[in-house]
N, C-alpha and C positions, 0 to 999 in steps of 0.2 A: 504494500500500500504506500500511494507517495510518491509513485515513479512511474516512468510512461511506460516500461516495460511489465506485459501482464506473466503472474507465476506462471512456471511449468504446468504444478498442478492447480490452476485455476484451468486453464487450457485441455488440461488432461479432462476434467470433470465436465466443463461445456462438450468436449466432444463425445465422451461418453453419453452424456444424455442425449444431444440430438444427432447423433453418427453410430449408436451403435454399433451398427452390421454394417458400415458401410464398406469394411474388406471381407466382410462372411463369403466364405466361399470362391476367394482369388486363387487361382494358381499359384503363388508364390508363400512358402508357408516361412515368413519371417519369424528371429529368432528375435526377437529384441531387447537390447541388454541395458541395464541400471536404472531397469522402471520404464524405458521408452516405449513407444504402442506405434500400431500401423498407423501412417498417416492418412485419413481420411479422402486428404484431397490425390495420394498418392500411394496406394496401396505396395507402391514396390518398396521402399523405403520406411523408416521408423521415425517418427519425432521425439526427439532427443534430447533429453535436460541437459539446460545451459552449461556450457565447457564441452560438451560430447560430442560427436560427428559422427560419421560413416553409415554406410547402411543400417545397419544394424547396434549402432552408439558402441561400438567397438573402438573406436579411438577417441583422441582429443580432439577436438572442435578444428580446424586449421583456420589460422589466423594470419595476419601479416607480420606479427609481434608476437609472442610470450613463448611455449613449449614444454619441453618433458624435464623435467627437473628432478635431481636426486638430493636427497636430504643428508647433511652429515650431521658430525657431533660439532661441526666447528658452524659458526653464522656467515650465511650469505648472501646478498644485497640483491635484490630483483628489481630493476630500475622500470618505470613505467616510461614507455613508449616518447621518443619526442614527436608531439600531432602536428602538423602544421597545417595550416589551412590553402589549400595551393593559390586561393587568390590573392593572399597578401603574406603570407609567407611568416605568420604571427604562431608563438609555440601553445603549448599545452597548457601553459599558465595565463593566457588571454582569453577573456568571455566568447570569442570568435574561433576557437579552434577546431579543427573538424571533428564534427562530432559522430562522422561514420564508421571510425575505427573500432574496433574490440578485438582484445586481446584473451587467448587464454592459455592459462600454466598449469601443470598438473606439476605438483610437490609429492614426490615420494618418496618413504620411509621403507626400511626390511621388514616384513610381515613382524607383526606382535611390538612394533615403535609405535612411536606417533609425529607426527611435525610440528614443533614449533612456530608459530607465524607473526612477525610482529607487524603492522604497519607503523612505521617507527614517521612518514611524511606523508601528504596526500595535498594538494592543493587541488582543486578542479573549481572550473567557474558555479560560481552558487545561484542559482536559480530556482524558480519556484518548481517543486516534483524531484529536486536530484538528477537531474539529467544526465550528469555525467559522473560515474562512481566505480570504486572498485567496490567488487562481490568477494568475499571470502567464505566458498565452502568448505565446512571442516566437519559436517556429519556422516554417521557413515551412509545415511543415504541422500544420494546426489540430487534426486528431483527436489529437494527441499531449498528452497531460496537461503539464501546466508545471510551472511552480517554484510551490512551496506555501509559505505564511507563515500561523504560524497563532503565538499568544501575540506576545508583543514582538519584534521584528527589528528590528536596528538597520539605517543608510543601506547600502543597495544598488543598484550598478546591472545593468541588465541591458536589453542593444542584441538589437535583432529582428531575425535574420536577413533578413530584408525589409521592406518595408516598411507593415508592422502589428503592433500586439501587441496583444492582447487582453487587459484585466482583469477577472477574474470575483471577486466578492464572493460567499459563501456560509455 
């Protein structure tokens, strides 16, 4: 709530009511993984909570910025994206920067860890809804919206019930 972007599972529940069976009975018997479901409008395919991609939500999102990240015992800096706006050529920290980008990072731990995550800076232009924010998923299940950071926040941390968290830039 708050942001122009609608949940996973608000999304999932609309289509469940009024799409049911809209893939009942397709030739293609999709496997669909981390909670994803057929896509209504596209039965070859799954829709896939935020960070995920591929057919079947088998990988990370592909993006033009963030990726596959391993977790150690030592801290490491995950820099967010410089935006620029290609008409005037103004960075990530001006209310005008392109707000098309999104980024995402899968943070992983050895099975039976967890990850660390701090957001230690954040600036993004403040406007009304959070428009522009990082996401940080750290539950173990993924269709679940995270913690939202949108203008300045100071150091936080925040440990992933398992071992991944996901950060989405948007």
């Amino acid at each position: 709530m708050g942001t122009e972007r609608m949940a996973f599972l608000d999304a999932k529940m609309i289509n469940d009511i009024y799409c049911p069976n809209a893939c009942e009975g397709f030739g293609r018997n999709l496997r669909c993984q981390a909670g994803g479901y057929p896509d209504p409008n596209n039965c070859n395919v799954c829709k896939c909570p935020d960070a995920l991609g591929g057919v079947e939500c088998e990988r990370l999102q592909p993006s033009v910025c963030g990726g596959e990240l391993i977790a150690t015992d030592q801290w490491q800096t995950l820099r967010s994206p410089e935006l620029h706006d290609s008409r005037n050529q103004q960075t990530n920290l001006n209310p005008s920067f392109n707000k098309n980008v999104q980024c995402y990072w899968r943070i992983s731990a050895p099975e039976g860890s967890h990850v660390r995550f701090r957001l230690s800076d954040g600036e993004f232009p403040c406007s009304y809804g959070c428009q522009s924010y990082v996401e940080i998923k750290h539950k173990l299940d993924i269709r679940l919206t995270g913690f939202r950071s949108c203008c300045y926040r100071p150091k936080e941390d925040t440990i992933s019930d398992g071992s991944q968290i996901y950060s989405c830039f948007y």
